[in-house]
N, C-alpha and C positions, 0 to 999 in steps of 0.2 A: 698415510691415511689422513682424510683431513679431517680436524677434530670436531668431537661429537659436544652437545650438551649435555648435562646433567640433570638426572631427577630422583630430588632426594625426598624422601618419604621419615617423617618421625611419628614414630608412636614407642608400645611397650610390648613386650611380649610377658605372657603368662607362662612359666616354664611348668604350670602344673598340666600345661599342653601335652609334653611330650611322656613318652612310656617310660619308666611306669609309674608315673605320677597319676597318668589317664590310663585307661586300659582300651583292650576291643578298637574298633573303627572307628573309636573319635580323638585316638592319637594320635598325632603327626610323629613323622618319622623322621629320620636324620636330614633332610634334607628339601623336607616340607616347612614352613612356618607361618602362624596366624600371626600377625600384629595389629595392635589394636588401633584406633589412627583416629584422625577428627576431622572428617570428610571435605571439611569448608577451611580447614585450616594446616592439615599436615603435609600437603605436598605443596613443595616447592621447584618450578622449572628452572635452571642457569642456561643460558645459551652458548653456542658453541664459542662466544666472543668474549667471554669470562665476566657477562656483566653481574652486577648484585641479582641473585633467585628473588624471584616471584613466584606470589603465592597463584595455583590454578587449580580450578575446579574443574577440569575436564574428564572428571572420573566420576562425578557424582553423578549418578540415575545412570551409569557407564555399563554395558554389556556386551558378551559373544554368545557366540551360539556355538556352544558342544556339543558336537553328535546330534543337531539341530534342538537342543534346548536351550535358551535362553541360561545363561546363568551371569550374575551380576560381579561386577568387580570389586565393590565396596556389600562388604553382604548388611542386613537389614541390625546385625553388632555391632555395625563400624568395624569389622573385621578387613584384612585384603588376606589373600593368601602368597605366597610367597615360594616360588621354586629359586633354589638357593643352583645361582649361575654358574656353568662351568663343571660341577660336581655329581657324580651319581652314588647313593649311600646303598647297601644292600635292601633287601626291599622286604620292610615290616607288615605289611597289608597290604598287594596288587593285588586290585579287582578287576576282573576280567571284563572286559566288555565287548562280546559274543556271545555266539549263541552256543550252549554247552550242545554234546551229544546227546541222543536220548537218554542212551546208557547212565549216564554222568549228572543230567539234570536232577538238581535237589538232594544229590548225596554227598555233596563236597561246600564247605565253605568257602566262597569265592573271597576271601582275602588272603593270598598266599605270600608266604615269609619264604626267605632265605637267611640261613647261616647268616649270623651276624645283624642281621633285623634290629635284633631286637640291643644288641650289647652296644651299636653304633648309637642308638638313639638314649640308649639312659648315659654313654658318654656324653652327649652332646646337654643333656641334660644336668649332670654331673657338674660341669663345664659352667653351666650357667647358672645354676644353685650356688656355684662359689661366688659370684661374684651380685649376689643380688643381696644378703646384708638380710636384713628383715623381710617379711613379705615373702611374695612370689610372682612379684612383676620386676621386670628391667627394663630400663629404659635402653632403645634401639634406633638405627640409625638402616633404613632402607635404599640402598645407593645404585641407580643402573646410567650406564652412558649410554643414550640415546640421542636421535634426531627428531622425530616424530612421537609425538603423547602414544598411538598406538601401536608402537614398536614397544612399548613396558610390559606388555600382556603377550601370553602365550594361547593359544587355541582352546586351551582350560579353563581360561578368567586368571591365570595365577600370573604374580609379576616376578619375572624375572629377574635376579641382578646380588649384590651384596650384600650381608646385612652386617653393618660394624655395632659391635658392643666394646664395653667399656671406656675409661677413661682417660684417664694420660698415657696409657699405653693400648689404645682401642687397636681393636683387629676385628676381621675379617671372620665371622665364621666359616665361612666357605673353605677358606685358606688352612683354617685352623683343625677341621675335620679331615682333610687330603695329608696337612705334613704331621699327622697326629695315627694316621694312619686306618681312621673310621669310613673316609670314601675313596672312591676313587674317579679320576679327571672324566668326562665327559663335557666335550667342547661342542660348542655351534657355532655358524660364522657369524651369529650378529655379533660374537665378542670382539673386544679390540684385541691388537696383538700383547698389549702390556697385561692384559687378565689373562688370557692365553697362559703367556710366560711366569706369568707368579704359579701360577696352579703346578704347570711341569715340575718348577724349583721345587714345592712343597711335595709334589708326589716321589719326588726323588728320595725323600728322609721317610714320608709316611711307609711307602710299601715295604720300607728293609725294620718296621718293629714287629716283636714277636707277638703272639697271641693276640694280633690286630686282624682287620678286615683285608686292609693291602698283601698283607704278606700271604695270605690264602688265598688270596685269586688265583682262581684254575684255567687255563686253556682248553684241556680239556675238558669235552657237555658233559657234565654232570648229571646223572639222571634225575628227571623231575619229580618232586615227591609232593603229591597235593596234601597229603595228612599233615604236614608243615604250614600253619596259620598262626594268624595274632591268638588265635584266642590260648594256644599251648604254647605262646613267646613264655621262655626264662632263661634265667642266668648261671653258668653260663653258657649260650649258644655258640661256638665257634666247628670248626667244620670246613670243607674248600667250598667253595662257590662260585658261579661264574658271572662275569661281567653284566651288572643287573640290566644294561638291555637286552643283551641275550636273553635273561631270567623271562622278562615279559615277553620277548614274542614266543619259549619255550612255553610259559602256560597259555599263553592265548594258543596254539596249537593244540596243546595237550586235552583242550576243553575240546576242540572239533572233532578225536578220533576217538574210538570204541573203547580202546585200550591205552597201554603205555604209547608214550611218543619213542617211537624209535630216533636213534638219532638221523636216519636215510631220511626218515619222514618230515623231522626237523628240519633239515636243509633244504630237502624239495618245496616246504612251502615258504621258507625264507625268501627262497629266489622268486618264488610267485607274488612275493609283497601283501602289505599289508592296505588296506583301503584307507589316504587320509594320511598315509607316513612314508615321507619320501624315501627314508631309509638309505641319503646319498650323502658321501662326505669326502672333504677333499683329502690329501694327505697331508699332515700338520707342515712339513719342511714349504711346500710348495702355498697353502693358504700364508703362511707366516712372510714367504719371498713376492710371493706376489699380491698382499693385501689389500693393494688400488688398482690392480686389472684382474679379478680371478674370473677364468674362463669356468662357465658353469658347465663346460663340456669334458675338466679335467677332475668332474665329481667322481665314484667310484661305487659302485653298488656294497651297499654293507654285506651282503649275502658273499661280495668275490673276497671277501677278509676272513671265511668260514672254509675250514676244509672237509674234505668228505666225509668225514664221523663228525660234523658237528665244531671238531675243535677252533679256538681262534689261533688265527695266523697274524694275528696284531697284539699291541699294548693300549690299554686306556687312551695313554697320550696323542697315540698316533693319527689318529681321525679326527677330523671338525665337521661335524654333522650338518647338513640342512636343516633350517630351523623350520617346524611346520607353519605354513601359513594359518594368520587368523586376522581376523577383522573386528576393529572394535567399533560398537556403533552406540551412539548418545540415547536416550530413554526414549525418545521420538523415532525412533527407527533410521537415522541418518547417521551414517558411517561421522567416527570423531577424525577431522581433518586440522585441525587447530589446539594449540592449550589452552 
């Protein structure tokens, strides 16, 4: 694989961010993060030639369009948002974005939790409370390997990639949540093989602790319980749960039908797909063997990984996702082609 540049992002994070320090829809959850940055100054590009980073501002007045709104990449805080690579946490607030049943509309809170929601994110919290000393900010290091400035952003505005804390022994949160046993691996191919391979090793040790996230993944569908939100998250939440992509395409179905989701109903719309989500992934042995030629013909439909109740026929590990397409374009409306 020929090597990538680096782009590294410094700011701080406020761990009074996550639950339950914050409560309701303005807490990030295990696997989301705000840090705070200084637009003109905190990212830096290395190229793929290993020379000294430079500082670039190709993010500043920087946007995509979600679900055809504008949303910006640096918000009006000096915030970025942050999808922590590689890793899927259980899910403490999915907002559906659909159109509910009639049945359905306005009697459910669309922020729906899963088992472990809410216990992954005060870990992570926990986590970072130890190591901040006074106050409630830490100082953070935002790391993704890239080639292109608009390969850092996902379809969301959010940037993809590592966030390292601490100091003479700095790690990886990402890393640290999987072998700790709060998420679990979810891959896409823009990763390189070496982040791949760290995540496997750490989910090897996370999924065998007890009263964790890892060790409760279920295969089999789990029935979907919408009375389960942020706003009745406590401690402690544990329970089996399923592979929190499954979780969301199960409520985003769950909002379309009358009643329960069956699970017949589940899979039949899996396989119909979702608008916007390719939902196609290679299988890790073969993405990892063939890194510098993968045939995008040896992708796999997420739906053929599902058996007919529903359950999965894979492990976390096993799939490397298509990563959704998105477009990043500068405040002038012209796509960002340059750092």
């Amino acid at each position: 694989m020929p090597p990538r540049g680096l782009l590294t992002v410094i700011g701080t994070i406020d761990i009074n961010q996550f639950w339950p320090a914050s409560k309701g829809t303005a807490s990030s959850d295990a696997d989301t993060v705000h840090l705070k940055v200084d637009p003109a100054m905190s990212f830096l590009h290395t190229s793929p030639s290993g020379t000294n980073p430079k500082r670039t501002t190709a993010y500043v007045g920087a946007y995509v369009l979600d679900h055809g709104k504008k949303k910006a990449v640096i918000t009006s805080k000096s915030d970025i948002k942050i999808r922590l690579q590689g890793i899927d946490a259980p899910e403490l607030h999915y907002p559906v974005i659909a159109k509910f049943h009639p049945s359905k509309k306005g009697k459910f809170k669309n922020e729906f939790r899963q088992p472990y929601g809410a216990g992954a994110t005060n870990a992570l919290h926990e986590y970072l409370k130890a190591q901040v000393g006074s106050g409630t900010t830490i100082h953070a290091v935002f790391v993704t390997h890239i080639d292109k400035a608009q390969e850092a952003v996902d379809s969301h505005g959010r940037f993809v990639g590592d966030i390292i804390v601490g100091t003479g022994n700095a790690k990886s949160i990402n890393t640290w949540l999987v072998e700790n046993g709060w998420a679990v691996p979810l891959f896409y191919d823009s990763m390189t093989p070496a982040e791949v391979k760290t995540l496997v090793a750490a989910w090897k040790a996370g999924r065998k602790l007890a009263n964790r996230a890892g060790r409760s993944l279920e295969k089999a569908l789990e029935p979907f319980d919408p009375q389960r939100n942020v706003d009745n998250a406590k401690l402690p939440d544990g329970g089996k749960f399923n592979f929190p992509k499954t979780f969301r395409r199960q409520a985003t179905f769950w909002t379309e039908v009358a009643g329960p989701l069956t699970a017949q109903e589940f899979v039949k719309k899996l396989g119909q797909g979702l608008t916007g989500k390719p939902d196609r992934a290679y299988e890790l042995d073969y993405f990892l063997k063939n890194i510098d030629h993968l045939d995008k013909k040896k992708r796999v439909a997420f739906s053929s990984k599902i058996g007919k109740a529903g359950q999965a026929l894979f492990d976390p590990q096993d799939l490397v996702f298509q990563e959704d397409p998105s477009t990043l374009f500068h405040a002038n409306g012209k796509p960002v082609t340059a750092w």
